[in-house]
Backbone of each chain as ProteinMPNN parsed JSONL, in Angstrom:
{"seq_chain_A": "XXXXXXXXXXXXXXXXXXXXXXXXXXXXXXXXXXXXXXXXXXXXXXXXXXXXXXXXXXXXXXXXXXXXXXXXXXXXXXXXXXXXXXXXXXXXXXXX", "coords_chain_A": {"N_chain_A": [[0.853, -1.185, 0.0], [0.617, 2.321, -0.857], [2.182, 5.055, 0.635], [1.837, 6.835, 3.506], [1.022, 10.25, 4.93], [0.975, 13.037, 6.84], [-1.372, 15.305, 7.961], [-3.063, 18.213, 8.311], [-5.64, 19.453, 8.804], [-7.424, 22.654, 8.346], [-10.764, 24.138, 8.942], [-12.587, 27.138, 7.749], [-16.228, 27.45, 7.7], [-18.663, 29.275, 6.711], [-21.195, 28.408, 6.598], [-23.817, 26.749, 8.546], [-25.356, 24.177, 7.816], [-23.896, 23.421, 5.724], [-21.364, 23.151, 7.028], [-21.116, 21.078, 9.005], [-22.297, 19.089, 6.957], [-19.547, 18.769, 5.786], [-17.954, 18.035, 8.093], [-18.968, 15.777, 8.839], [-17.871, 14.436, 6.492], [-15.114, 14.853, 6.482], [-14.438, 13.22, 8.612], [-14.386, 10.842, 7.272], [-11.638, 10.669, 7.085], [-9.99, 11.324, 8.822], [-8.875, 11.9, 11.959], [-10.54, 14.008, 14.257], [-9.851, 16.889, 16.155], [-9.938, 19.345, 17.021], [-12.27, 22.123, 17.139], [-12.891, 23.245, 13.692], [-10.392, 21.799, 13.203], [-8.818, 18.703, 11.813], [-7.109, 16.11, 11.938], [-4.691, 13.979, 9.938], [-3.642, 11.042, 8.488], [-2.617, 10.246, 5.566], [-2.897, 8.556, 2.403], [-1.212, 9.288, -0.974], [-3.357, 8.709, -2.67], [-5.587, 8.522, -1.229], [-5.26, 11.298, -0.187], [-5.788, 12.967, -2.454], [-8.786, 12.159, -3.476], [-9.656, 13.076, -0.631], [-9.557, 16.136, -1.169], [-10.854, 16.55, -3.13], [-13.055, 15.858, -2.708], [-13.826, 17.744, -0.814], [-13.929, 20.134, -2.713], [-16.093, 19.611, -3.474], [-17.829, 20.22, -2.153], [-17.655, 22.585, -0.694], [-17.951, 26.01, -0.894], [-16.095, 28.911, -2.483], [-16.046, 31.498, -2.304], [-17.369, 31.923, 0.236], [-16.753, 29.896, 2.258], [-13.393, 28.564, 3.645], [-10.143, 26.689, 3.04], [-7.525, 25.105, 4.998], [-4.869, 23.108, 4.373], [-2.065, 21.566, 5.863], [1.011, 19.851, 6.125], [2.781, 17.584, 7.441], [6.083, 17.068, 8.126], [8.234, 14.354, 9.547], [10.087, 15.784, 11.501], [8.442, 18.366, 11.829], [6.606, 17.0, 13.111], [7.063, 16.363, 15.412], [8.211, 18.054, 16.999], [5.785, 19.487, 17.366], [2.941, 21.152, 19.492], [1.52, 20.579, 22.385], [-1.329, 21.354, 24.328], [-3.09, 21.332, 27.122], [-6.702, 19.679, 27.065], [-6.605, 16.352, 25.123], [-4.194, 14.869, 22.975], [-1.137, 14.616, 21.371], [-0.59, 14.054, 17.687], [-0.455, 10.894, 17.38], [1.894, 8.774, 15.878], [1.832, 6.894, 12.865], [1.272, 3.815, 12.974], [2.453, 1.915, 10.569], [4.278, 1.795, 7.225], [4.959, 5.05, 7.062], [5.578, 8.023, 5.569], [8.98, 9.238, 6.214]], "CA_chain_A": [[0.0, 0.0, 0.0], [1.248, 3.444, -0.934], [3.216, 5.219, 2.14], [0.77, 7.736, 4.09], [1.401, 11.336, 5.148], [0.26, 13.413, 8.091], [-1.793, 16.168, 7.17], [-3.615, 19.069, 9.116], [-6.714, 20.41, 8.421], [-8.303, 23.1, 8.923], [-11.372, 24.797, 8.005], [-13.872, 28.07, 8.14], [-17.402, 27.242, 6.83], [-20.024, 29.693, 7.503], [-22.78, 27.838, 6.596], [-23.995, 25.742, 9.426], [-25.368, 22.951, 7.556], [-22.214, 23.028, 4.801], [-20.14, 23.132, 7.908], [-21.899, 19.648, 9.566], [-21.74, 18.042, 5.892], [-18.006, 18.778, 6.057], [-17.218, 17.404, 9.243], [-18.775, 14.35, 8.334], [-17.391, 14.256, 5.388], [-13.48, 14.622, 6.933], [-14.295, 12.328, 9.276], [-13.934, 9.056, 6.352], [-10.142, 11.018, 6.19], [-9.087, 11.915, 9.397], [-9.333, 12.526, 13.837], [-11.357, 15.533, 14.667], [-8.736, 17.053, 16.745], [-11.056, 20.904, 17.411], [-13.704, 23.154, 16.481], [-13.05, 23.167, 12.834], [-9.598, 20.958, 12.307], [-8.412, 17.314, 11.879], [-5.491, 15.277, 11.5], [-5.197, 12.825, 9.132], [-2.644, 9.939, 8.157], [-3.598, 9.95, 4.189], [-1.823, 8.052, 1.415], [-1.317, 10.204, -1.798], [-4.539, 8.589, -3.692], [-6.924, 9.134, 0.173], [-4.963, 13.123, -0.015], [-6.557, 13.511, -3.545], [-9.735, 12.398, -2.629], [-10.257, 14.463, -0.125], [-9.511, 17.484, -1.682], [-11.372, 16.376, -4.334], [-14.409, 15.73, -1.939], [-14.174, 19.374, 0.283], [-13.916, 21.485, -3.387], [-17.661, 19.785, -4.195], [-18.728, 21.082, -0.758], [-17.062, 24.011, -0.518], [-18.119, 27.278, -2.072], [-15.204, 29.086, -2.54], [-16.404, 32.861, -2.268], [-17.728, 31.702, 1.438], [-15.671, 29.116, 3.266], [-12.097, 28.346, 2.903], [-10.058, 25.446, 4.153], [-6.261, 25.3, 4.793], [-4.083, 22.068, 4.476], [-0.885, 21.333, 6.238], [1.626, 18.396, 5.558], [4.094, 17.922, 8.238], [7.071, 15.879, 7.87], [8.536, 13.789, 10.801], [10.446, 16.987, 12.096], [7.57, 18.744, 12.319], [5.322, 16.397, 13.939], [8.178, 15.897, 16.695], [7.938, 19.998, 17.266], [4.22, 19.493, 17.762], [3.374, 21.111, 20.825], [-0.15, 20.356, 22.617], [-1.388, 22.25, 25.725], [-4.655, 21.361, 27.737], [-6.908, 18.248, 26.912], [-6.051, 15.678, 24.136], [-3.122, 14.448, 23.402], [-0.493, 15.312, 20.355], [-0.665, 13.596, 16.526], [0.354, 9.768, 17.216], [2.745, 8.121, 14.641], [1.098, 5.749, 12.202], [2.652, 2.447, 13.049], [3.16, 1.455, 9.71], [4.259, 2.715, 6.373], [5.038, 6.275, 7.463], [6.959, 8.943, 5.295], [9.5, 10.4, 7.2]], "C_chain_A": [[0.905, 1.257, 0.0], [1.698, 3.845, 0.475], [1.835, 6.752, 2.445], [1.927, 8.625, 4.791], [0.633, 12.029, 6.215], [0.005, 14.851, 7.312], [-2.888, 17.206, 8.432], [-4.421, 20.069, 8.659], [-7.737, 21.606, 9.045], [-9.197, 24.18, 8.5], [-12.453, 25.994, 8.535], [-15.189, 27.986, 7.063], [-18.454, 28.163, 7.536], [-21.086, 29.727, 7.106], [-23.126, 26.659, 7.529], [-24.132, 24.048, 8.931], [-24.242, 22.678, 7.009], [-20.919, 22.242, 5.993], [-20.264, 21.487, 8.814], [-21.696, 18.675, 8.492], [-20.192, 17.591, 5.597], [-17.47, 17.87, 6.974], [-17.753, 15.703, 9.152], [-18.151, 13.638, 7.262], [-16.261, 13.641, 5.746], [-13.947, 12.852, 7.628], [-13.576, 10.958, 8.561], [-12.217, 9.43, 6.575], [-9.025, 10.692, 7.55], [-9.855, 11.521, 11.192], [-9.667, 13.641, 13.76], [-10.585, 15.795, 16.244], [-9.671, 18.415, 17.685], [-12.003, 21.254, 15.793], [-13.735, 22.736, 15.238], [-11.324, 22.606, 12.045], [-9.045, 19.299, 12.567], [-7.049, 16.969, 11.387], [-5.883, 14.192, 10.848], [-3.893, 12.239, 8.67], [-3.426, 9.587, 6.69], [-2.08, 8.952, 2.925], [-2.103, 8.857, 0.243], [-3.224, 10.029, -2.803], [-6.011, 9.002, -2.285], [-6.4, 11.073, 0.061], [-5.742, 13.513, -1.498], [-8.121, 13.427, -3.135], [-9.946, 12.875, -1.644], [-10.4, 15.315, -0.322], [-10.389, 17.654, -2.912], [-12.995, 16.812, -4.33], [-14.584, 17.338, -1.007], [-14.224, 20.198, -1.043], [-15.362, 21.256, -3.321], [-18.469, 20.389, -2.639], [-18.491, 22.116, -0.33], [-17.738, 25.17, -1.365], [-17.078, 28.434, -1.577], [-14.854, 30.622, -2.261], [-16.75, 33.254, -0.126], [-16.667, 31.295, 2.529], [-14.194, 29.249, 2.69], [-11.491, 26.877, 4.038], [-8.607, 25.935, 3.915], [-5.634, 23.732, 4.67], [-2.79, 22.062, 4.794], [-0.12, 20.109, 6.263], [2.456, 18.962, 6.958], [4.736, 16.405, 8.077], [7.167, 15.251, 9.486], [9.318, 14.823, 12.127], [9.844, 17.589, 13.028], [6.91, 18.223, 13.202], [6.32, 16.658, 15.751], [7.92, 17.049, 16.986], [6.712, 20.371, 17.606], [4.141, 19.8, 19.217], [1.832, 21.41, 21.437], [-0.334, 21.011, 24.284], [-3.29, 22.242, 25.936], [-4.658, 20.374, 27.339], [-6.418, 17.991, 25.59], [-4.369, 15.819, 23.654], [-2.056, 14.671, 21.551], [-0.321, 14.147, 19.071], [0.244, 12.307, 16.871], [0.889, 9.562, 16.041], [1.844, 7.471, 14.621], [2.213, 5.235, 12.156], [2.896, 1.878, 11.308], [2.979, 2.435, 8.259], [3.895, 4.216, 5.79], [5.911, 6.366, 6.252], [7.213, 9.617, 6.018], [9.846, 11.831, 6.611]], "O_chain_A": [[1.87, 1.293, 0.763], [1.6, 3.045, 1.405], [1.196, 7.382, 1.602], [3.066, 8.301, 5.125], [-0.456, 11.523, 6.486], [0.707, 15.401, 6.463], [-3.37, 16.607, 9.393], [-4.122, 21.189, 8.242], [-8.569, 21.487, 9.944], [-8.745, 25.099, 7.817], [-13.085, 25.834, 9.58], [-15.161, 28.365, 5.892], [-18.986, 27.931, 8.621], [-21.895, 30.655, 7.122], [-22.668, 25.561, 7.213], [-23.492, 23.069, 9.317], [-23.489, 21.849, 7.52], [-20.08, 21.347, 5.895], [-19.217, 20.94, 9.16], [-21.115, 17.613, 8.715], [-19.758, 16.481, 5.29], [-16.626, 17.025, 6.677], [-17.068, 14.7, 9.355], [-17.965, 12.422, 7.203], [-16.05, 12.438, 5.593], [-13.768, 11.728, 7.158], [-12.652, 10.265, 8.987], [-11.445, 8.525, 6.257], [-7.909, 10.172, 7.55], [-10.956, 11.048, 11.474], [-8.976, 14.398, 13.08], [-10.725, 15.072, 17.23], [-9.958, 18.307, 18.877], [-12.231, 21.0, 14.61], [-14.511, 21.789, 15.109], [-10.999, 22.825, 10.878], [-8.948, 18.901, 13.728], [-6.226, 17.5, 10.641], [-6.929, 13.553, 10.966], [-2.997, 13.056, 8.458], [-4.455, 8.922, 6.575], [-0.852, 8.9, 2.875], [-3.263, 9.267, 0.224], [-3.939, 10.885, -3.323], [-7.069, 9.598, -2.485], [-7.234, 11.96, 0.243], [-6.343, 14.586, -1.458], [-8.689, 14.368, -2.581], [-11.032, 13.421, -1.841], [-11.407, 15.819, 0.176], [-10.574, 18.697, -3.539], [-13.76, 17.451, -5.053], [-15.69, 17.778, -0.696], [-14.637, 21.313, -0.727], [-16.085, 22.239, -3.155], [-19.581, 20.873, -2.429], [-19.221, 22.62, 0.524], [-17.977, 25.002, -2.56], [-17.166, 28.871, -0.429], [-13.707, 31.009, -2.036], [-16.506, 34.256, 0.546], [-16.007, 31.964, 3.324], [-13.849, 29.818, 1.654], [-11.925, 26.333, 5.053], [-8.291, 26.783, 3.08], [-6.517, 23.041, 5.177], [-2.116, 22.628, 3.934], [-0.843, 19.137, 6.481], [2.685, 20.093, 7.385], [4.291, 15.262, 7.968], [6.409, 15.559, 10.405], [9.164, 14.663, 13.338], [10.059, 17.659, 14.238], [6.555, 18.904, 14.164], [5.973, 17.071, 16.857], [6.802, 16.965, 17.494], [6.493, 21.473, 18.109], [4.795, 19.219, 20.083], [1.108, 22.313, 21.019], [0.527, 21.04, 25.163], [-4.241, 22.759, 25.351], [-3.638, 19.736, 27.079], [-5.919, 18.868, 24.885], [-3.577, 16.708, 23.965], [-2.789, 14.909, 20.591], [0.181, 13.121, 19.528], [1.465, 12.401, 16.747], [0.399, 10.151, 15.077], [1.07, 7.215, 15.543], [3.348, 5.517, 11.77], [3.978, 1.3, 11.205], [2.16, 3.326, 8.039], [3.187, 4.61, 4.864], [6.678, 5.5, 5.83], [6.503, 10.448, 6.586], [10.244, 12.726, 7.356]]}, "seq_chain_B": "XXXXXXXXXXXXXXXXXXXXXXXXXXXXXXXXXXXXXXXXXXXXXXXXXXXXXXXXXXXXXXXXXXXXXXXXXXXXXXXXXXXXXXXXXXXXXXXX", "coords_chain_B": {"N_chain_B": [[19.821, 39.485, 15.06], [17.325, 36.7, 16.468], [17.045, 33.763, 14.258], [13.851, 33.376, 12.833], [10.653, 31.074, 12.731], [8.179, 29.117, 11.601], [4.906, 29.268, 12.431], [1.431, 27.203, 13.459], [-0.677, 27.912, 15.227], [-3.754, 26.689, 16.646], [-6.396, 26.801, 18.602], [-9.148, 25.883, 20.841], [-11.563, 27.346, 22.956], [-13.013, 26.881, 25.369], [-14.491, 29.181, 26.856], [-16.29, 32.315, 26.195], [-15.311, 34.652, 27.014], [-12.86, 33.797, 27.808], [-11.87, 33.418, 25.028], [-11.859, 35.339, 23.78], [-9.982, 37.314, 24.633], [-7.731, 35.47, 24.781], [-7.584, 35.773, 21.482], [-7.128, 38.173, 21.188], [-4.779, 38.448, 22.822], [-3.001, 36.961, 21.13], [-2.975, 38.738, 18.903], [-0.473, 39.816, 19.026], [1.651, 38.113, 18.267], [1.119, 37.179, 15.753], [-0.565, 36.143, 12.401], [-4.384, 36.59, 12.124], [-5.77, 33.331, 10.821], [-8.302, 31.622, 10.653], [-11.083, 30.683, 12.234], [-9.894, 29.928, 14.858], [-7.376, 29.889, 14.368], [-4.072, 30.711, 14.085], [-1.552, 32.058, 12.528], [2.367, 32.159, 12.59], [5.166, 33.943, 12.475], [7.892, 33.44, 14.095], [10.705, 34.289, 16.603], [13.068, 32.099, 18.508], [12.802, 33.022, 21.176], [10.565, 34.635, 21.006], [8.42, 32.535, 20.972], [8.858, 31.239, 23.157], [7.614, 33.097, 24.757], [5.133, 33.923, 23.945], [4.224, 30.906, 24.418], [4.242, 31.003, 27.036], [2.396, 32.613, 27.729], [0.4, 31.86, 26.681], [-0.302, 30.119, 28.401], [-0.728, 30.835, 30.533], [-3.367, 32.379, 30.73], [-4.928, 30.397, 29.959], [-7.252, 27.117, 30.74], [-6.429, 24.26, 31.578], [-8.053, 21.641, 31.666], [-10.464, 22.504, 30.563], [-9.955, 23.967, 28.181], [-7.86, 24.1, 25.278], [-4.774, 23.92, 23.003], [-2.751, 23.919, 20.333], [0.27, 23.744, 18.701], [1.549, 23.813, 15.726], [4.724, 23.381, 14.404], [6.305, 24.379, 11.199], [8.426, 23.453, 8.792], [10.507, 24.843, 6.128], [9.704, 23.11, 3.335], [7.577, 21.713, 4.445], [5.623, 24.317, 4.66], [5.883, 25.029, 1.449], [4.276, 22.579, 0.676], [1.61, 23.548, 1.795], [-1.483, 23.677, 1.348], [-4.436, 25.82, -0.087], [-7.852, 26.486, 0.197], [-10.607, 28.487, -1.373], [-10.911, 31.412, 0.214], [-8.62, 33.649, 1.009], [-4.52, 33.885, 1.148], [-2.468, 31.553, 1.069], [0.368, 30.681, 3.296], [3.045, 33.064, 3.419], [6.548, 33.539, 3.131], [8.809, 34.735, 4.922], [10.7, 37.459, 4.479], [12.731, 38.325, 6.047], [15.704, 36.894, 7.726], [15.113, 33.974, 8.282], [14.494, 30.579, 9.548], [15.654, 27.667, 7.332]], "CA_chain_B": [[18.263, 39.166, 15.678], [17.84, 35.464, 16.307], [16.03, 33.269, 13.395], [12.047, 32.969, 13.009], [10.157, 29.992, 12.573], [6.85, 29.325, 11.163], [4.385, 27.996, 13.385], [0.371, 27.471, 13.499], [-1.385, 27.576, 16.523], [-4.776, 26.591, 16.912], [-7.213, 26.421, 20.574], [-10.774, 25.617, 21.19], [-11.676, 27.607, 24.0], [-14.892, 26.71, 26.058], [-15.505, 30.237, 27.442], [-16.079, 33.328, 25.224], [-14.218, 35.672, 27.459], [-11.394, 33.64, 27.262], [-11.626, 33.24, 23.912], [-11.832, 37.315, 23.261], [-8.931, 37.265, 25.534], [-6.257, 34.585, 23.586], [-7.615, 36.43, 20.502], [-6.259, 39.822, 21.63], [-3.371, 37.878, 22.762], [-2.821, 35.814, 19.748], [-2.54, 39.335, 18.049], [1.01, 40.406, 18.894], [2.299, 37.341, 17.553], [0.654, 36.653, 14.796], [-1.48, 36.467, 12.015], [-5.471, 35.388, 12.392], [-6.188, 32.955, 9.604], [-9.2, 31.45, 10.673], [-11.964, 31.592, 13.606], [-9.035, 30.11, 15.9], [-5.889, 29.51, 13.886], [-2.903, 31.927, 13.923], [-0.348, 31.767, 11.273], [2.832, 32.857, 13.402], [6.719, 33.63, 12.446], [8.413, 33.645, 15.389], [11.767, 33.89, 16.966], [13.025, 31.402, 19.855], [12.513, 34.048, 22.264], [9.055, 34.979, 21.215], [8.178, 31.313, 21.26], [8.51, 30.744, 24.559], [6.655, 34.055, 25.191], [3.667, 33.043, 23.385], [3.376, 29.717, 25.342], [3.8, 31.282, 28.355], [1.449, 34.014, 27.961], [-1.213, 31.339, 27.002], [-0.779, 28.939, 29.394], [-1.735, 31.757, 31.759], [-4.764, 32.63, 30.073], [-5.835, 29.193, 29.822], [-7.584, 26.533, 31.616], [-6.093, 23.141, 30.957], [-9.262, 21.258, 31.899], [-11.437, 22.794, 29.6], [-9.679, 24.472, 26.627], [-6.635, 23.148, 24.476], [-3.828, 24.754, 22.335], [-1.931, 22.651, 19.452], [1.039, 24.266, 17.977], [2.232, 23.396, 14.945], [6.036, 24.057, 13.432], [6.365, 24.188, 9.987], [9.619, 23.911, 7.913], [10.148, 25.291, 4.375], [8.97, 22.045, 2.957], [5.717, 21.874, 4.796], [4.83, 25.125, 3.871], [5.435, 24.822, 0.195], [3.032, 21.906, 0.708], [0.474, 23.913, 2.575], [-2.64, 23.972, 0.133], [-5.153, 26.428, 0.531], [-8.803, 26.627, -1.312], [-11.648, 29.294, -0.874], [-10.499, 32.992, 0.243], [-7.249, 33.911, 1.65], [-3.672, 33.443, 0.518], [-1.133, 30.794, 2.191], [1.746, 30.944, 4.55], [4.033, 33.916, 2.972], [7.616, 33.371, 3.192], [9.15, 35.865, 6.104], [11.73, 37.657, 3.227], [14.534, 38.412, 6.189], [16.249, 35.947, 8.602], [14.175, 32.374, 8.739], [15.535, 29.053, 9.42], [14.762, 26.881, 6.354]], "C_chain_B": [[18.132, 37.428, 15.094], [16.589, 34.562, 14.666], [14.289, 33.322, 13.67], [11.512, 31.662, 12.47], [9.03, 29.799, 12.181], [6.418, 28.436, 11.925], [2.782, 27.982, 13.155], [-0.056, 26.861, 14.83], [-2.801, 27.487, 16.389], [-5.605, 26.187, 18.254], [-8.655, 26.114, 20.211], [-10.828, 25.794, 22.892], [-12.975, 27.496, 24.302], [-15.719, 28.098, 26.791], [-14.971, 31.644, 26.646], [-15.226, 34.337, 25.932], [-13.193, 35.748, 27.355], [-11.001, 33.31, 26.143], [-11.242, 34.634, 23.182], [-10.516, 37.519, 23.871], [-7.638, 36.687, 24.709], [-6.496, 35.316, 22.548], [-6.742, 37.128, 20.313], [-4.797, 39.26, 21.933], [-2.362, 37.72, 21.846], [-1.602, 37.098, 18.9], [-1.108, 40.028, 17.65], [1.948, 39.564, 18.527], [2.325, 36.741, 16.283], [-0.519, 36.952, 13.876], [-2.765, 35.854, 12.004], [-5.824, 34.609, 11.069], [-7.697, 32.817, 9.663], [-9.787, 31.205, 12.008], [-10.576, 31.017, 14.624], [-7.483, 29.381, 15.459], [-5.248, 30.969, 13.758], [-1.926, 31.399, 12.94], [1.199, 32.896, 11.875], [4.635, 32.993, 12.714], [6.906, 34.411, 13.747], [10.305, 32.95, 15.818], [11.368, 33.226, 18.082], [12.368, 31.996, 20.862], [10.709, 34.412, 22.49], [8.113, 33.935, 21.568], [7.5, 30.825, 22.16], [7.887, 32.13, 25.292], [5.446, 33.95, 25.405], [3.618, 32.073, 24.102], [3.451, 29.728, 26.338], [2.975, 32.258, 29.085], [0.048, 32.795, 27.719], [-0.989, 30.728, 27.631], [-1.376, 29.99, 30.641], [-2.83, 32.125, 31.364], [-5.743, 31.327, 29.542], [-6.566, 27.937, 30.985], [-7.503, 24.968, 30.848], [-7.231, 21.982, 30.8], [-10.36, 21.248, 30.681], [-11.05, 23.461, 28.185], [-8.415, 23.333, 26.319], [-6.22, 23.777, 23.287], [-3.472, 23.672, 21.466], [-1.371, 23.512, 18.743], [1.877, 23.58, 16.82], [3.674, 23.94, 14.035], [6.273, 23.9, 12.082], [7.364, 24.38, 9.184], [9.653, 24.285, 6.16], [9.586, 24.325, 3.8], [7.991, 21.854, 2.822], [5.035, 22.638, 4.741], [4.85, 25.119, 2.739], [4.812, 23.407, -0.03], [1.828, 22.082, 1.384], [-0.59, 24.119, 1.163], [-3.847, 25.02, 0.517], [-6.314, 26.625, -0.535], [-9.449, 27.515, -0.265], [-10.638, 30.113, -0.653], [-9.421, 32.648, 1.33], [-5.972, 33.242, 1.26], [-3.115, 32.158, 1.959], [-0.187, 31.354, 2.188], [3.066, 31.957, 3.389], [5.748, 33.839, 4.105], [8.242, 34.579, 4.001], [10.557, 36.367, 5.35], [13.078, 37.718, 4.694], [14.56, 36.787, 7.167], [15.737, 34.366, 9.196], [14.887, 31.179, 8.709], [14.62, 28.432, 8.194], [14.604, 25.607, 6.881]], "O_chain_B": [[18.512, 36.937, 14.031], [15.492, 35.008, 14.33], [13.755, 33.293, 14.779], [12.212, 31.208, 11.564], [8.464, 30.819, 12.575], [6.894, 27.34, 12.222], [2.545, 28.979, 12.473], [0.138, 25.751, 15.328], [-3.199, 28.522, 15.852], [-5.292, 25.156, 18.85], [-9.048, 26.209, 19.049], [-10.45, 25.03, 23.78], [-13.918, 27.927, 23.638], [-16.894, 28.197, 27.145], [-13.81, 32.017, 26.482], [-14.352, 34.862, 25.242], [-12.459, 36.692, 27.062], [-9.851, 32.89, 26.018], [-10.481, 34.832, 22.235], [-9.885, 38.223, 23.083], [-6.772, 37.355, 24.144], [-5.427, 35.878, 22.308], [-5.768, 36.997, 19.571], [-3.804, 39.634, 21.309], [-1.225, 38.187, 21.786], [-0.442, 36.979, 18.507], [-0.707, 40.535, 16.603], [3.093, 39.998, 18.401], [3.197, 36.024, 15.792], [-1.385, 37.757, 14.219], [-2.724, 34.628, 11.895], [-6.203, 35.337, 10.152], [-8.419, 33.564, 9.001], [-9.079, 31.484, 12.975], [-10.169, 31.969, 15.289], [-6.76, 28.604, 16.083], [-5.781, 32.029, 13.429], [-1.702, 30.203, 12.759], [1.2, 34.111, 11.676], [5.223, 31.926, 12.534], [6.416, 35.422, 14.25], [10.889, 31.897, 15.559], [10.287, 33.289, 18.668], [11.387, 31.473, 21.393], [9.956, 34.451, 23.463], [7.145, 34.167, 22.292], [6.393, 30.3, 22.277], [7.725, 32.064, 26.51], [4.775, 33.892, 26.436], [2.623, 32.237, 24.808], [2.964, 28.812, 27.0], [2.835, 32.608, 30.257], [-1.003, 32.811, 28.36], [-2.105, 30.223, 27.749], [-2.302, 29.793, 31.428], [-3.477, 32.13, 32.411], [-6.831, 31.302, 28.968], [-6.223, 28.064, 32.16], [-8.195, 24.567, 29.912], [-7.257, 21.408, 29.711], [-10.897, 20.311, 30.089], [-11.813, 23.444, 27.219], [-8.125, 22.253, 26.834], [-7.073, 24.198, 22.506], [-3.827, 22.531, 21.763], [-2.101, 24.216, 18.045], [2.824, 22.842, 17.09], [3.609, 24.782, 13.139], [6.551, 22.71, 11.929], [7.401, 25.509, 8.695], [8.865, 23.955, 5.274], [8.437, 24.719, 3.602], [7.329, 21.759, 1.789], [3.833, 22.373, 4.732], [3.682, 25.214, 2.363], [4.898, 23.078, -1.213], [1.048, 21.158, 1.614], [-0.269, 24.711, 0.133], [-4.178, 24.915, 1.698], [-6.107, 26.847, -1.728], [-9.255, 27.565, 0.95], [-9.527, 29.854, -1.117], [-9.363, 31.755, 2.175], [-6.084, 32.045, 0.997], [-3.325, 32.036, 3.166], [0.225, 32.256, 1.459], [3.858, 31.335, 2.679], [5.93, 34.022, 5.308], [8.01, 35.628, 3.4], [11.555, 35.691, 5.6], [14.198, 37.253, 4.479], [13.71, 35.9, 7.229], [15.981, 33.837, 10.281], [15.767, 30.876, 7.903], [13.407, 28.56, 8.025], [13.926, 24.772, 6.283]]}, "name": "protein", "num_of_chains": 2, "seq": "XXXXXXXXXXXXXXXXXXXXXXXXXXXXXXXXXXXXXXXXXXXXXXXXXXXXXXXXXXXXXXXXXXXXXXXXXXXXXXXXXXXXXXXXXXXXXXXXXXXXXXXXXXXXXXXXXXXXXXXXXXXXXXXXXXXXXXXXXXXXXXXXXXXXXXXXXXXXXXXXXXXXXXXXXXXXXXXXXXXXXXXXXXXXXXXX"}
């Protein structure tokens, strides 16, 4: 299976329902981490689809979303404060 | 003047006061992207400013911070759809 990537989403929808279809949406992708972002362990063909899947729900004039990749560096630099707990490693077939 | 770093911080705070509060905070370090993400370059120094200015303004219990570091890499893989640009490159002194 292709090698999976850590990825950090996060989004402003201000349409209530849009914003509810969204979050279920991520969910197939990712952990719902807060309010409006998730983490996600994606392999390059799950990172297309998604992005593929938030443009048809998105309207582009309204919401916006951001995407973040972090390498192994990064993740290690991750720094979490209060409840929940900071972006586990995926035990297998990580890029570092 | 020592290097800057790119970082994103995001919270989910449970009480609006202290949410108006980290806001106002937020603002001397950074920029607001979205309802509670900051988009931050920051030296060492300021760093540990910033996470010691919110941990006083927070309540570990009930809210929660997640800082993310981002190296040149992971921002020229930051993707961004709908309104607003991505992560601009800090033209003087940045670690790559």
């Amino acid at each position: 299976m292709a090698k999976r990537q850590f990825y950090i989403v996060s989004y402003d929808i201000s349409d209530e329902k849009r914003l509810r279809e969204i979050h279920k949406f991520m969910k197939d992708f990712g952990e719902w981490k807060q309010k409006s972002v998730f983490e996600c362990w994606l392999t390059p063909e799950a990172y297309e689809n998604m992005k593929a899947g938030l443009k048809k729900l998105f309207k582009p004039r309204e919401d916006r979303v951001r995407i973040y990749r972090l390498c192994k560096t990064c993740r290690e630099r991750a720094f979490s404060y209060g409840w929940g707990e900071l972006p586990e490693e995926f035990e297998e077939d990580v890029i570092l």
